[in-house]
N, C-alpha and C positions, 0 to 999 in steps of 0.2 A: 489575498486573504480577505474574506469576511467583513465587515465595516463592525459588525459587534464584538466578532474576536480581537478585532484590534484595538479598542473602545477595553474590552473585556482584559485583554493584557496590559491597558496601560493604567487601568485604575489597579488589578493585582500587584502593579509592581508598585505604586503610590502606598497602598494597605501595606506590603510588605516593608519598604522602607520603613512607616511607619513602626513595624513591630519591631524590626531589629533597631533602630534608636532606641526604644526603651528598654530593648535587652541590652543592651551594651549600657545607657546611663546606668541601669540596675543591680550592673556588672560593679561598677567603681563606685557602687552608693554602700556598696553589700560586704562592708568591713567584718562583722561578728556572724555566726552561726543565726542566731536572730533575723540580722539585717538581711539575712540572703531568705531564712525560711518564712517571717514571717513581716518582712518588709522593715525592719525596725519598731515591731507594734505602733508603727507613726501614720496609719492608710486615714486621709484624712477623709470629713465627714463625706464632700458628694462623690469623691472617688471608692469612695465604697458603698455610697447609695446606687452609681450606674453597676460596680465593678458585681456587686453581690445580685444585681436584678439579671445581667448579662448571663451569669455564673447559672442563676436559677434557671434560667428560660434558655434552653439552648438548640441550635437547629434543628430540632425538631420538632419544636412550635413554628417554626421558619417555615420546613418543607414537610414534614409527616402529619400534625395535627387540620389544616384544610383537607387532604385528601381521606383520610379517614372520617370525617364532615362529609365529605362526598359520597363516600361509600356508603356509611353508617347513620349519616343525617343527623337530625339536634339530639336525639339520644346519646351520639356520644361527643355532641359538642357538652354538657354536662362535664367534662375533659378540661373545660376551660376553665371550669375553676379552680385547678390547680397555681393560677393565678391568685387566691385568695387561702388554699392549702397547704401552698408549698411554705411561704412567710409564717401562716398559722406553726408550724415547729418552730421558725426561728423565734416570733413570740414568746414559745413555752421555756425555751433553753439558750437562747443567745447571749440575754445579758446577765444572765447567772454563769456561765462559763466564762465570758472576758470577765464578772470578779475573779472569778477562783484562778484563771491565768495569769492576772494581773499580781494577786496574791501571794500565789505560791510559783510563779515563774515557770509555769507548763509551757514547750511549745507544743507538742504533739495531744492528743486523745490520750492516746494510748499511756503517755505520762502524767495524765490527771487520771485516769482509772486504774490504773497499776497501783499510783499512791491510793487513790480512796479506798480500793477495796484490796491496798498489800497482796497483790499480785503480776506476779511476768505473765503467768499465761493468758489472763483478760488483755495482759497487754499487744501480747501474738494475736491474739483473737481479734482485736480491732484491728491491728497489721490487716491480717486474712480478708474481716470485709471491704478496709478501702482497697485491698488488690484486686477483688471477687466485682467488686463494685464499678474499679475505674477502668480495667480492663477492658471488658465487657461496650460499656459504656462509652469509653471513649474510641474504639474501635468502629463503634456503628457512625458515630459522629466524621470522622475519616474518612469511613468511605464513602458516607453520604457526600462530603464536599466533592471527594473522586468521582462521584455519581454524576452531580450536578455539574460536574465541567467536560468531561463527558459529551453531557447532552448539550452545553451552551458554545460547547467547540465544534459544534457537529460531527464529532467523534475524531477531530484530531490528536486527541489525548486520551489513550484508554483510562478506565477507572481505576484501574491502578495503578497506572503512570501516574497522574494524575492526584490519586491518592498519594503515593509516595512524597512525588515534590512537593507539596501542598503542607505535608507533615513536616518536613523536615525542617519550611520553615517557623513553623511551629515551635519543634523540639528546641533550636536554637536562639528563639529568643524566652523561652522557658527555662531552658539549663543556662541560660546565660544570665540573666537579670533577676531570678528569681520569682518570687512573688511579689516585688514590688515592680516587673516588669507585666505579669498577668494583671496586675491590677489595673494600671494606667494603660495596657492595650482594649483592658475591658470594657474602658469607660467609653471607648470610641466604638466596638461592638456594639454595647447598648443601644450606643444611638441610632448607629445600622441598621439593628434589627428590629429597633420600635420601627424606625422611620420605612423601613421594608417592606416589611406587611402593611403599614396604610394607603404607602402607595399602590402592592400589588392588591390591593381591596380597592383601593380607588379603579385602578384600571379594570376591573373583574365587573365593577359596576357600571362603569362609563359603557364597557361592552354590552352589557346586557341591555343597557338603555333605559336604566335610573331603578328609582327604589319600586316603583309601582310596578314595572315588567318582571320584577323579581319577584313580590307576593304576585301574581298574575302566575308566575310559573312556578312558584313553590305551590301553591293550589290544585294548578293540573298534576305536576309532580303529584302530589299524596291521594289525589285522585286515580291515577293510571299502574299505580305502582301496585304489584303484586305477591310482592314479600308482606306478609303482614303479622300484627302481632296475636296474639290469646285472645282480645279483643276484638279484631277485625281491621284496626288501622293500619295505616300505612305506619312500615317500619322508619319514614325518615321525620314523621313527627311525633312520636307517640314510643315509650319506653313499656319493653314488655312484660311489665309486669311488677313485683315486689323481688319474685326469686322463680328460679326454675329446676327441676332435677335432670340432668341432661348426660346419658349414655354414654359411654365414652366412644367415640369416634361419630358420634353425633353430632346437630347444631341444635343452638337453642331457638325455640319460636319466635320469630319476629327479631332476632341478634342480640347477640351477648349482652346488650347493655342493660340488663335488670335493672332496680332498685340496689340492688346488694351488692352489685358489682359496681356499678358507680361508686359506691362509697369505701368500698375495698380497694380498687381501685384510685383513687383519691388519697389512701395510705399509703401504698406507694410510690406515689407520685410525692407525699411528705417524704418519701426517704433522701429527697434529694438532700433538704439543710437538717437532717438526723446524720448523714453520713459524715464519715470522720473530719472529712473533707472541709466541710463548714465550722467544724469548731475550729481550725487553724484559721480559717476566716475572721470566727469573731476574737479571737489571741488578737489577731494582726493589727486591730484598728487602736488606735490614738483613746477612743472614748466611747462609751454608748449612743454617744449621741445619735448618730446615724440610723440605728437597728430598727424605733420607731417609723422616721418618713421612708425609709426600704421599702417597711414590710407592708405600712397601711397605703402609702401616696402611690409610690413609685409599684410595686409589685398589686397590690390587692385591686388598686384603682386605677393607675394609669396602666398598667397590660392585659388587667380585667378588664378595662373599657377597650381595646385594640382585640381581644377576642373574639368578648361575644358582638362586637360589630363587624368590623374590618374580617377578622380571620371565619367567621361565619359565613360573609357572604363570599372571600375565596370558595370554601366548599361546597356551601348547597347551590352556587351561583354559576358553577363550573355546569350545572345538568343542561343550562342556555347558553353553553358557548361553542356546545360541540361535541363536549367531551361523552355525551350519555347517547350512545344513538338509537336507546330505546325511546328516550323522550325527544330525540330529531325527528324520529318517525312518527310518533303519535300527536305533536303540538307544532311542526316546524314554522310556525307564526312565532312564536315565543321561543324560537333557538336562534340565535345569532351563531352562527355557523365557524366563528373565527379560528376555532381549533383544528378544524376539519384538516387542513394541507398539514398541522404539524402530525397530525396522528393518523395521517392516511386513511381517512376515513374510520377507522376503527374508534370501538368505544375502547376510553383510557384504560378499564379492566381487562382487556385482552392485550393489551403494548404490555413490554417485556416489566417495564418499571411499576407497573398497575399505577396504584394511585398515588405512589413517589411521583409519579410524571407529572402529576397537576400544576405545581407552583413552576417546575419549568417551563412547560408549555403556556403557564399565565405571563411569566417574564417575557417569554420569544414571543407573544403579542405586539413587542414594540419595537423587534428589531427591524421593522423597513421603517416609519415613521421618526426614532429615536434611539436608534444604534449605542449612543451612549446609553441610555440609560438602564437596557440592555445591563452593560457593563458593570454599570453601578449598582444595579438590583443583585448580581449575581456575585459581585465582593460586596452585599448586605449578607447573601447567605453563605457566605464562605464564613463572613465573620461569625456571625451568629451560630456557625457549627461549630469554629473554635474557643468560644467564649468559654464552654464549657469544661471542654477535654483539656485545655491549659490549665485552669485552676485544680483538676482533678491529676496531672500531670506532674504540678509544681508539690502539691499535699501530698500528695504517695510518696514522692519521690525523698521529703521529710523524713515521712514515716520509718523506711526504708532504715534511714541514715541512723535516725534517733533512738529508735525503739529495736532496733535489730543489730546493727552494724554498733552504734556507740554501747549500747548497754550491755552486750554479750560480748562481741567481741574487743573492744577500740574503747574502751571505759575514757581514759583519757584524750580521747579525739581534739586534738586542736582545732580551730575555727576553720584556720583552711583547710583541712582534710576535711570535716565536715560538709563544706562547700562543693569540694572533690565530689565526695561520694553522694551528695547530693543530686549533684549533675550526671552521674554514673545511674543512679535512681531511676532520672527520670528518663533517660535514653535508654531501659530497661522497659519499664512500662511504655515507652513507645513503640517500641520494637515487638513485645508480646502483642499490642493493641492491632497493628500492623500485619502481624499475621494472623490474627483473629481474623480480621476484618478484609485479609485476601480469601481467607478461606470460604469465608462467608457469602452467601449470593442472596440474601435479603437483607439491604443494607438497613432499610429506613422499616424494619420491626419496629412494636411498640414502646418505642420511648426504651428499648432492652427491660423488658419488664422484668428480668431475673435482675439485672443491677439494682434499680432501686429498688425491688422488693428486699434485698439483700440489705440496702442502706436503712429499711425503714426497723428492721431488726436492732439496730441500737439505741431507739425507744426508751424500752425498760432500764438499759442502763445508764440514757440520762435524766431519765423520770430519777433513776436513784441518788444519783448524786447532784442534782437540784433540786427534788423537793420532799422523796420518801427514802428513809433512810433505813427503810423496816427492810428492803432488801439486802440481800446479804452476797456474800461474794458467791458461793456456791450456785445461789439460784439463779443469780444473775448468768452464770457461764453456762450450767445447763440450759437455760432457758435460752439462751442466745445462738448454743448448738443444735437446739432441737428446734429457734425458726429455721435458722439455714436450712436443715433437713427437710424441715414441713415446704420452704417456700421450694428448692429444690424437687422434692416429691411432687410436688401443683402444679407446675409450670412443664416447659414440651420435655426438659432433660428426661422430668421422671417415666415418662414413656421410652422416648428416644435414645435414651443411653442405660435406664434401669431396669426398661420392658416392661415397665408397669400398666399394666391396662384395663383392673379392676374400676379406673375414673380417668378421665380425660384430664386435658387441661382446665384448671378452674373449676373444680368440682360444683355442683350446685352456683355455678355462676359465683363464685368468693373468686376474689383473684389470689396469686398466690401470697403476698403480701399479709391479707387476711388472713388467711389458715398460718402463716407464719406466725403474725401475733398474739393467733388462738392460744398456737402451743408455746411460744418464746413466754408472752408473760405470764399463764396459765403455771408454768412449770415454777417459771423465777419467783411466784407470788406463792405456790404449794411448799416448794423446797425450802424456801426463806423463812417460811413458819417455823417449819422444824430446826433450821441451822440458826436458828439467832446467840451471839457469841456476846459477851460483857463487855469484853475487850477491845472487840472489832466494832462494837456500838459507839464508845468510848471516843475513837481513834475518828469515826466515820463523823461525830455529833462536834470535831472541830474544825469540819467545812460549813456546816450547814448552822451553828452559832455564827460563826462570819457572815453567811447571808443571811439570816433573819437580823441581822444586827443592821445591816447597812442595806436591806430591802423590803423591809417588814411595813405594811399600809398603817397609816392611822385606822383607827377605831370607826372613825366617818366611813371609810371606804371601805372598812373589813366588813361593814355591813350589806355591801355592793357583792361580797362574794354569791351570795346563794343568786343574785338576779343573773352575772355574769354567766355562772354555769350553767343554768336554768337557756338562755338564751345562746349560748354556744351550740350547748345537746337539741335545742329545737331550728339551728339553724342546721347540722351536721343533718338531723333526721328528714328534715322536710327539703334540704337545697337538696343535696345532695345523697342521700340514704332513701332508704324504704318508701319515704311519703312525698318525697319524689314525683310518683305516678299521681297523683293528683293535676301535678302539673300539665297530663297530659290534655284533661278536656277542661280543668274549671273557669278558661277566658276563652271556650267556645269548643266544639265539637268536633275530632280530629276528622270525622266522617262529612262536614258541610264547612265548607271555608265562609261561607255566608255569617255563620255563627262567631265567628273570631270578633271579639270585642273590639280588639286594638288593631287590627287586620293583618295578623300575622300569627302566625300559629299558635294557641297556648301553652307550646311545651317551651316556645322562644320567648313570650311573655313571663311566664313561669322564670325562667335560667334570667332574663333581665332585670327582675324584683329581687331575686333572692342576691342576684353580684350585689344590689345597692344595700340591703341587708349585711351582707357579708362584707363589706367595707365600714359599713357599721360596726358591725362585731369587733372587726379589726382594731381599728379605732378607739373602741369602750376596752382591750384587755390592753393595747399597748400602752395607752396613753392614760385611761382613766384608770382603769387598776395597775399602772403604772410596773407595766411586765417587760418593757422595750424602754423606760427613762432613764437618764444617768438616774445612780443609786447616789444614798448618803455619803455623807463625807465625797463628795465626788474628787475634792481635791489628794486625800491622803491614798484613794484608790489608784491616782493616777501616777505617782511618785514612782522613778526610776527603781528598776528591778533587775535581779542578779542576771547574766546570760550565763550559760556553760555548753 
């Protein structure tokens, strides 16, 4: 056998030990209904600073985000700011759902929105999106790992052998320990999968023979390169455009990555802490304290700086190692050939895995030199596939119990049935994920754009119950039927299963995200108009007295609102949105690498000013407008509360 498979199995069985201890401690810790769903609201502060970064960012920041860098170049590193987007939701709604949890004793979504807006079916309705959501999601997640071991076995384990065992043990230290086993397996993911990618970035650069070989061959790259955009640039430095209108079974000019589509884009990539998913997250924890350094230190700053460095130069650094044999042939001074015996000479886009294959073949870089580490890189990306599809496994699985199972059927559910069918849950959503994801032969799509465009649709409804209450239950349920629909109709199903062909995917370059929020809150904010009820107002204004009472700014910093928002809407427009394209020539001209002020391309300059910017931003809504701080009275907020 191998010296890295062997390396490669004895660190998986070290990781797996590791998860079943905490499933099994999480087992005997998990007395109440509570204690098993949502850890005993006891997740202390840095275990849920790793647990919710792990949650956020999941193997496919590991393995799919480099190779689409490769593909698509800095236009769709632009992607990475989802480092600084994703925390942006929990900012807006985090610590206004742990009060109203804390308050009124929620564990589920679905039982803070049923009560606020006195409805089951809003409650079925968010059931549907964490299913439509974790599914989906957590499926691509599986097989990717099935993928990745696959190729690090040298095909002694099909991908769905592979897959299979890999999940199961998953499922079992998930249905066994609960969430307060997801949580403490995740804090050790985190560290995997920060520490994963700097290494496979280190070795991606040590290869290519440091940072000046690399602007040397991103240079000739945008030079040789033939894809171009409206403009004339090269497609891997230079975004094409504002927006485009694009045929359906067409491509867009220069690739998909508009101005409008980054930023639509970007929305749904927020669905991940919109989905229901995350509000059982922030129920779970002890205090607020944590939500602030998550979202500003750990998420916006420490895995925005591992992006747009480290996870950068995996991708556009991969064109000097081999992997591009357009650029082998045209510069082979400036190619380090190292790839060349894993991909047979082939460029990575014609191997079966396309540009899933990148971060493997960057890993098998080191199995004659360091067989272990080998090993260890490759339980970095196992972990970091699971980090995610476990907390989305342990939350459904909740949901399931709570909102369906207890409320319709089992009104009086004991604590341990509860638990039961808790675990019954989540071996449910495993098993659907499971055959998703054999059915499936493109594991590492993007990020499943239908999941979180799907997650980014409960928006509106907790824009409504944390800060406008002008919504009304009506608008809120049409408008949340009609994103599914919109997002749905956008994305490939609405061809592919609905035969719609009047527009492609992503019509005018919106992903489907976008057009989902057009019509989701477009509807809920029309409908709302007209449905406004005395009663339902009444009922709704004795959440939202609660938090203006105990999160309301001083007068000093109420005065901070207009600069905050002002500076939010000019970072969303300019980083990431429409204006955007500026970024492409104003530190020098995509067309002469001579002109590059800081000697690397201006769209990379550009995306590096604006992370520091947007760590800024971070920073001024969590901390200064005080959106992520424990709230007033921090003490009577935190006082023991009823379970059922």
């Amino acid at each position: 056998m191998d010296a890295k498979v062997i390396w490669l199995l004895i660190f998986v069985g070290l990781y797996w030990a590791y998860c079943v201890y905490w499933g099994i401690k999480g087992h005997l810790q998990a007395k109440t209904a509570s204690d098993y769903f949502l850890a005993g609201r006891g997740i202390s502060i840095w275990v849920f600073i790793l647990a919710a970064t792990a949650t956020s960012f999941s193997g496919w920041t590991f393995m799919g985000h480099p190779g689409l860098i490769y593909r698509d170049g800095f236009p769709y590193a632009y992607a990475s700011f989802y480092a600084i987007t994703i925390p942006f939701t929990g900012v807006m709604f985090l610590k206004r759902q742990w009060m109203l949890g804390k308050r009124f004793g929620f564990i589920t979504p679905g039982e803070m929105l049923s009560d606020y807006f006195r409805s089951d079916f809003i409650r079925i309705l968010v059931v549907l999106v964490a299913l439509v959501f974790s599914v989906p999601y957590l499926g691509i997640q599986l097989r990717a790992s099935g993928f990745l071991f696959n190729v690090l076995t040298d095909g002694m384990f099909s991908v769905n052998v592979g897959m299979w065992a890999l999940s199961a043990v998953v499922f079992l230290y998930v249905a066994t320990g609960g969430l307060r086993a997801v949580a403490y397996v995740d804090t050790m993911q985190c560290i995997l999968l920060a520490g994963g990618i700097m290494v496979i970035g280190a070795i991606a650069l040590i290869n290519i023979g440091g940072f000046g070989t690399l602007l040397d061959g991103i240079a000739a790259l945008s030079q040789t390169d033939t894809k171009l955009t409206p403009d004339g640039y090269s497609h891997y430095i230079a975004i094409p455009g504002v927006i485009q209108y694009v045929k359906s079974g067409a491509e867009a000019v220069g690739g998909a990555w508009t101005g409008i589509m980054i930023l639509s884009y970007m929305f749904a990539l927020m669905g991940i802490q919109s989905a229901p998913a995350f509000t059982m997250w922030s129920f779970s924890n002890k205090s607020t304290v944590p939500f602030a350094p998550q979202q500003v230190w750990a998420s916006a700053f420490g895995i925005g700086f591992i992006l747009m460095s480290f996870t950068a130069i995996q991708g556009i650094g991969a064109h000097f190692l081999g992997a591009d044999a357009t650029m082998l042939a045209a510069h082979p001074e400036l190619v380090n050939n190292v790839m060349g015996a894993g991909l047979q000479g082939q460029d990575i886009m014609d191997t079966a895995g396309k540009q899933g294959m990148l971060v493997p073949q960057l890993i098998y870089l080191m199995s004659d030199s360091a067989p272990w580490l080998v090993g260890l890189l490759s339980v970095c990306a196992l972990a970091a596939m699971q980090s995610t599809g476990a907390a989305y496994m342990s939350t459904a699985g909740g949901m399931l119990t709570r909102d369906l199972v207890k409320r319709f059927l089992l009104p009086n559910a004991s604590h341990n049935l509860q638990k039961i069918l808790g675990r019954t849950g989540v071996g449910l959503i495993v098993l659907a994920a499971l055959l998703v994801a054999t059915v499936s032969k493109d594991a590492l799509v993007l990020l499943g754009g239908l999941a979180v465009a799907y997650g980014f649709q409960m928006w509106p409804s907790l824009i409504a119950i944390c800060w406008w209450p002008f919504l009304t239950r009506a608008g809120i349920t049409v408008g949340l039927i009609a994103g599914l629909i919109a997002v749905t109709l956008t994305e490939s199903m609405g061809r592919d299963v609905f035969g719609i062909t009047a527009w492609g995917r992503w019509p005018l370059t919106i992903h489907s995200a976008g057009w989902g929020i057009i019509f989701n809150l477009g509807f809920a904010i029309i409908i709302s108009y007209f449905t406004q009820n005395a009663s339902d107002t009444e009922h709704k204004m004795k959440f939202h007295s609660f938090l203006q009472e105990h999160s309301s700014l001083s007068e000093e910093k109420r005065r901070l609102i207009p600069t905050a928002v002002i500076i939010t809407l000019l970072w969303f427009f300019f980083g990431i949105g429409p204006g955007a394209v500026i970024g492409n020539w104003i530190f020098g001209s995509p067309l002469d690498p001579n002109t590059w002020v800081f000697g690397i391309p201006s769209i990379w300059a550009w995306q590096i000013l604006f992370w520091i910017l947007g760590v800024y931003m971070m920073w001024m809504l969590a901390y200064k407008m005080e959106m992520s701080t424990p709230p007033k009275d921090f003490d009577a907020l935190t006082d023991d509360i009823g379970d059922n």
